[in-house]
Structure formats: structure tokens, C-alpha cells
N, C-alpha and C positions, 0 to 999 in steps of 0.2 A: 396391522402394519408393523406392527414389532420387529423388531429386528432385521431394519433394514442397512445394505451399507451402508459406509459412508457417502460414497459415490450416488448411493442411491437417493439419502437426502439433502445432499446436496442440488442433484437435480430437480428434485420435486420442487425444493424450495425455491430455488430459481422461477419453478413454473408454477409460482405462488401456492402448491397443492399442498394437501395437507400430510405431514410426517410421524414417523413412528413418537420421534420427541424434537423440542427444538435445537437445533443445530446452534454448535460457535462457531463463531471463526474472530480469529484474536492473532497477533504476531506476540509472542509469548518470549517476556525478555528477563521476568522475573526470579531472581537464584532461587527465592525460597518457591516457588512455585515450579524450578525446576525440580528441586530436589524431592518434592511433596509429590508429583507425579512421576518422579522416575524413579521412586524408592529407592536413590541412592545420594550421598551426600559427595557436593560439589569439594575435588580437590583445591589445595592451595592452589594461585595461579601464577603459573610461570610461563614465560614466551617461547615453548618447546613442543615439540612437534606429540609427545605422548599427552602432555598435558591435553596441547588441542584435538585431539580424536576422544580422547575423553569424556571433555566437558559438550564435545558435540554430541555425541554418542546417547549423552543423557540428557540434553535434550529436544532431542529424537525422539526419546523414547516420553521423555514429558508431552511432547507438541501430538504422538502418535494417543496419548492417554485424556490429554485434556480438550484436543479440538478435531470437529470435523473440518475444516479448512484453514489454510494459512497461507500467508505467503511470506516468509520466513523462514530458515532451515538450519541455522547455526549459532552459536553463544553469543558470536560478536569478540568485541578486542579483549584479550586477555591479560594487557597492561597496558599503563594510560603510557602514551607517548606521540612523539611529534614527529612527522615526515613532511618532506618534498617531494610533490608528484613533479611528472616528466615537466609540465608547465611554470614550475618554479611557486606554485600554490603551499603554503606551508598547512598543516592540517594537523590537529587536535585530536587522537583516538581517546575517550572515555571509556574504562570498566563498567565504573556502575551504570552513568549514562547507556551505555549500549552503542553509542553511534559515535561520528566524527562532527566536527567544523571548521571551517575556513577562520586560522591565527590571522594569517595575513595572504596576502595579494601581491602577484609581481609586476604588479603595476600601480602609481601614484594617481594619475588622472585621469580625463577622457579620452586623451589623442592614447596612452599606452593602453588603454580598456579598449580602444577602435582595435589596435592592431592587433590584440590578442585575441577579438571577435574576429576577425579576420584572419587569423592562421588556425583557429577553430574551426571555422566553414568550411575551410579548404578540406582540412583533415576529416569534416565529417561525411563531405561528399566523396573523398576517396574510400571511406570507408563505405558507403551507399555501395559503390563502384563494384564493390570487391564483394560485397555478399551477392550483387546481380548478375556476376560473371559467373560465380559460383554455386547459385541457392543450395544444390539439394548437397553440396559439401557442407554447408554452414548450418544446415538443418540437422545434417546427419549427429556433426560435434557438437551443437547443441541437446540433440535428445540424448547424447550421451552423459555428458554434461549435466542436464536437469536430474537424470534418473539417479547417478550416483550422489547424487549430494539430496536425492528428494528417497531415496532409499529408507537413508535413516528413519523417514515420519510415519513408516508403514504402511497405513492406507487410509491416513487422512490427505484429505485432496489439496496440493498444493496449485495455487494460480499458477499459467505458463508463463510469465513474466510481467514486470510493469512498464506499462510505454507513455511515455506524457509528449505531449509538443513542441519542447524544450523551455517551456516557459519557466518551470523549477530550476532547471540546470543553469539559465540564463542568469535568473535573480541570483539564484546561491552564488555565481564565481564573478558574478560582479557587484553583486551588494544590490540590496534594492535602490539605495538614492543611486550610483552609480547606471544600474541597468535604468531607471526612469531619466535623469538627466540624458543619457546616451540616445532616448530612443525620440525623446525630445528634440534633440540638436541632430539625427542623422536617423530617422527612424528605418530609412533603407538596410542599412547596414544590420541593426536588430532585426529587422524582420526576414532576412537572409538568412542571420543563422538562427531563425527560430524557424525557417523552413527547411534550412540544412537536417536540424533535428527531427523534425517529422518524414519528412524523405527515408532518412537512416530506418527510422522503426517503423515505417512502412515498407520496406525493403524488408526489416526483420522478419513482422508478422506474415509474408508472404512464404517466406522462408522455412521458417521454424512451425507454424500453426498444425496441430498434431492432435485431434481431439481423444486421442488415447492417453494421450499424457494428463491434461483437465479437460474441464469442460469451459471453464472462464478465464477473463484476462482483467488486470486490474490497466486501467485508464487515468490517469492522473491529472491535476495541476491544483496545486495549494492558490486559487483565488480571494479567500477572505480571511477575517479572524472573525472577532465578537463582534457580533450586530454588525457588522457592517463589510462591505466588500473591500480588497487589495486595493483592485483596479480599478475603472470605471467601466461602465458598461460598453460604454463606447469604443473603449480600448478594446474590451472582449468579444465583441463581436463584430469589428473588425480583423483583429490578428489570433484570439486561442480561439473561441469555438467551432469558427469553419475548417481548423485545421482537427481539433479535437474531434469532430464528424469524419472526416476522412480516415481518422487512426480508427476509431469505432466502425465506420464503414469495412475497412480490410479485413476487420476483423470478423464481423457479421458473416463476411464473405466464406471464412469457411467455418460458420457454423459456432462460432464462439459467444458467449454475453458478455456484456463488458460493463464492470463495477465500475463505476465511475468514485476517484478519491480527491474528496474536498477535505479539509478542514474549516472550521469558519459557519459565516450565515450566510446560506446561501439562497434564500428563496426570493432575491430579488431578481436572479438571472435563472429560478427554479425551469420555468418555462424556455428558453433558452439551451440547459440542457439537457431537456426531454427530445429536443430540437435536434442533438446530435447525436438520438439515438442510442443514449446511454439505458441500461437495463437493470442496471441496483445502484443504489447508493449507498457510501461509505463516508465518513464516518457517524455523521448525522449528531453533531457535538453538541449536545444541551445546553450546556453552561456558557455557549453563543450565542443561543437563540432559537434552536433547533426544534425540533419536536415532533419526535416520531411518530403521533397521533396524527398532526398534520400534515407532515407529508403524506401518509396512507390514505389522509383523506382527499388530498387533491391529488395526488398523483399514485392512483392503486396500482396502475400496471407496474409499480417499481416493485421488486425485491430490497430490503432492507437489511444492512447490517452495520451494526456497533450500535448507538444508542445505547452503553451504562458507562455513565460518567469516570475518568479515570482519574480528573484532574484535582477532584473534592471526594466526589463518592469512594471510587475504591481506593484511595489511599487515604483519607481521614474517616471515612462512615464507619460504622458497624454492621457486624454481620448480621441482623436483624432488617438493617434501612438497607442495605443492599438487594437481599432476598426480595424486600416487599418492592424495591424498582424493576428487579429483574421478570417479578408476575405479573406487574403492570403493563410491564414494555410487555407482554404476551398479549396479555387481552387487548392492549391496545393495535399491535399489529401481523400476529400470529395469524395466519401460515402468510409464507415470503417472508421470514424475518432469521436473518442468523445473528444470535446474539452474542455481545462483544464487545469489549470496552473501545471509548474514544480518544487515542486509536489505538494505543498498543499498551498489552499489560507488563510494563514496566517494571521498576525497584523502587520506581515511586508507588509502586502499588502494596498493599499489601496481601500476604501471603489469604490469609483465611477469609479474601474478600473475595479472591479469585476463586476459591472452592465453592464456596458460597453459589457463584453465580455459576459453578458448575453444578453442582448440587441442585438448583433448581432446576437447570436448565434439565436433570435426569428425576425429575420429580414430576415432570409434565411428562410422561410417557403414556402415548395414547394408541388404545389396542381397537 
């Protein structure tokens, strides 16, 4: 089995079979882990257009050295600073962070949180509109699209996109007490446009679904934290999961698997989303509750990926306690398993923890 693609164990792994070695997959956000896989050291950063081809470029070349799958493809912000979107949302980019957040909100209460859900809906159904008049336009400029910015990672396998239900997008631009009070006093309106948003990315996957480009799709909604769930079940299985089966469903439809992305604990609604047809799960967070022993053991048809701790392990352990998790997680759940921190290897992480776990991960090579 040696020396097989990427593509190829990817696949296998998917069909739980067993591979040349075990596969990562990781969204790789770490300078020093750029610079350690791309054998080049990260310029100063500055907000300019050389800078940014740059610091992509390396890592590209990092994500194409250290992972068989990502869904990730660029450095992220290359200074901290603040903007207004079209919606008068003020947002927070972070360097080191890697990612953005909501400063504030242009709106104070419930009645302006209604009306802003409601000129959202509108815009996301015209937007529905416009990829169904058009599919194999929107298909076209997307695989354009995905190729050039997925160029850079080589021929490690990037996801074809992430689609969630709109339940993420909902919480994030209203705030979780906001989005829960709302749905409380007018749950009609919420559940509008949390069907507005499934609509839209089922329009998408219909669109764009291209098994040349992957082979999988990541499926979303952040439900829990530690030990215990967001929502209540009740909530969930009235309004995301039958919508999160239809996004799974579309996607089935040509031919796709679909990772399912929690954070949190989640084995109280475990059975639930076996329910919607999900195919692996991500991230499968330890330090929640998780355990990758047991989910393989009640739920084998899943593929597994993440399961090494990012939030203790790889940014406080050593390179010794690392190594002997990441053999564990092997024997515990090898083959269907791609291993990967929970969720993303960061600049909270450290640099020789990430080696580490690639180091084994090329230590198990089986001929």
C-alpha cells in the first residue's frame, strides 16, 4: 500500500479501509508551522497585495507538506483591524487569532434584530433565485474559483465547501441571547430565515457538486460545548436536524460524504445525527467529553477526524505526551480515522507539537 495519493487515502479512509499511513487533516493556521513546512520564513506583515501572495504561497506550500486534507487555503488577516460590512455589522480581524468577530451590532433590541432577519431572508432568497436561474453559470465561476485559490495546496484534498443550516450564521449576527429570545417571542420569523439559509446551500450543492474537484463536503452547526449541549433537543430536532438531513441529503445525491462539524458533546443527540445521514465526524473534542474510542465503538460506520487535543495538549504538552496520544488515537480508532487537532492548528498551538503529530502520523506506515 505504500505510496499511495493523497486522493487515494483519502478515499479509502472515508471507506474505513485500511491505508498506506494515517492521514491528517487539520486547517493549519500556525506561523511557526508555516514556516517549518514551507522551508521559508514568514515576511513582516504588511496590508499589500506582495505581502499577501506571499504569505499565501507559503502556506500552500506548508498545508500541501503537512496535510492530506483541509479545508482552509490561505494565511488569514495580515493586520488586526476593524471594518463595516454592507449591514452596518462592525467586525474585529485578528493576526494572530487568525479569524474575525462581531465588535458590535446595528441593532439595540428585538424589534431592530426582527427587521434585520427580515431584510436577510429576503436577500437570501433572491440570492436562492439567482443561482437557480443560472446553476451551470454559478457552477462554472465557482470551480474556477475553488481551483485557483486550491492550486496553491498541491494535491492535498481540499473540502468543496462548508454548508451549515444557517444556524451558525443566525447565532453569530445576533448574539446567542438575542437569537434565543427572538425565537422565543416570534419563532416564525427565525425559522424563515434559518430556511432561507438552507434553501440558498441547497441551491448551491446542486450547483457547484463536482466530484473531480473532492470527494467530501463539510456540514456544519456548532450545537454544544463541554459536557453538555447549546440547544435543547427539542429545539434540534424540530428546526436543524431535518433541515441538516436535507443539506446531507443533496449532497449524497451526487455522490458526495459529508463530515459532519460539531464542536462540544455531543453524544446525547449522537443517534440523531446518524439520523441525517451524516458520514464522519469532526471534531470529536476530548476536553468536552468526547472520545474517540467511543464513538468507534457505537457508531463504526463513521469515519473519524480530529480527536488531538489543541486546546491543553498541543499548545501546553510535550512532544513525548503528544506522540503517545496520537498512537493511541490509532489503535484506538485506525483505519477511518484522519488525525488532527480539535479543531484547528492554531498559534495557540505549538510549533513542535504539530510535527510531532506529524511525525507519527508518517511513523505508522504500513506496507
Amino acid at each position: 500500500m505504500v505510496g499511495m495519493t493523497k486522493r487515494e487515502r483519502v478515499e479509502r479512509t472515508m471507506a474505513l479501509q485500511e491505508t498506506d499511513r494515517v492521514p491528517l487533516y487539520d486547517l493549519l493556521f500556525n506561523d511557526g508551522a508555516i514556516e517549518h513546512f514551507s522551508g521559508e520564513q514568514l515576511p513582516a506583515l504588511v496590508d499589500d497585495a506582495v505581502t499577501r501572495n506571499t504569505v499565501d504561497r507559503m502556506t500552500g506550500m506548508a498545508i500541501n507538506h503537512f496535510l492530506d486534507m483541509t479545508r482552509a487555503w490561505d494565511f488569514g488577516p495580515l493586520v488586526d483591524r476593524d471594518f463595516t460590512d454592507e449591514d452596518g455589522f462592525v467586525h474585529h480581524e485578528s493576526v494572530y487569532e487568525k479569524t474575525s468577530w462581531i465588535k458590535t451590532r446595528p441593532f439595540k433590541d428585538e424589534a431592530g434584530a426582527g427587521e434585520y432577519l427580515k431584510k436577510l431572508t429576503k436577500r437570501l432568497y433572491e440570492q436562492t433565485h439567482e443561482v437557480l436561474r443560472a446553476p451551470k453559470k454559478f457552477g462554472e465561476d465557482y470551480k474556477r474559483y475553488f481551483i485557483q485559490n486550491t492550486s496553491r495546496l498541491g494535491d492535498t484534498i481540499h473540502l468543496i465547501t462548508q454548508h451549515g443550516t444557517g444556524l451558525d450564521d443566525l447565532h453569530t449576527s445576533l448574539g446567542i441571547e438575542m437569537f434565543v429570545y427572538l425565537y422565543a417571542s416570534d419563532p416564525g420569523l427565525v425559522a424563515e430565515a434559518w430556511e432561507a439559509y438552507t434553501a440558498y446551500n441547497i441551491a448551491v450543492c446542486h450547483a457547484i457538486a463536482d466530484l473531480s474537484l473532492s470527494p467530501l463536503v463539510l456540514t456544519y452547526g456548532d450545537i454544544a460545548y463541554k459536557n453538555h449541549l447549546i440547544y435543547s433537543p427539542k429545539l434540534l430536532r424540530k428546526e436543524f436536524f431535518p433541515r441538516l438531513k436535507r443539506i446531507n441529503d443533496a449532497w449524497h445525491e451526487h455522490g458526495f460524504k459529508c463530515l459532519y462539524h460539531s464542536d462540544g458533546y455531543l453524544m446525547e443527540v449522537m443517534d440523531d445525527l446518524i439520523a441525517t445521514g451524516i458520514d464522519g465526524l469532526n471534531p470529536i473534542e476530548t476536553v468536552a467529553g468526547m472520545s474517540l474510542k467511543e464513538v468507534r465503538a457505537k457508531y463504526p460506520q463513521l469515519f473519524l477526524a480530529g480527536g488531538i487535543d489543541m486546546s491543553q495538549l498541543l499548545s501546553n504538552g510535550t512532544v513525548e505526551e503528544v506522540k503517545e496520544v496520537c498512537r493511541q488515537a490509532i489503535r484506538d480508532v485506525y483505519p477511518g480515522f484522519f488525525m488532527g487537532s480539535t479543531t484547528e492548528a492554531d498559534n495557540s498551538c505549538k510549533t513542535e507539537n504539530l510535527v510531532a503529530m506529524y511525525d507519527v502520523a508518517h511513523e505508522n506506515i504500513r506496507h
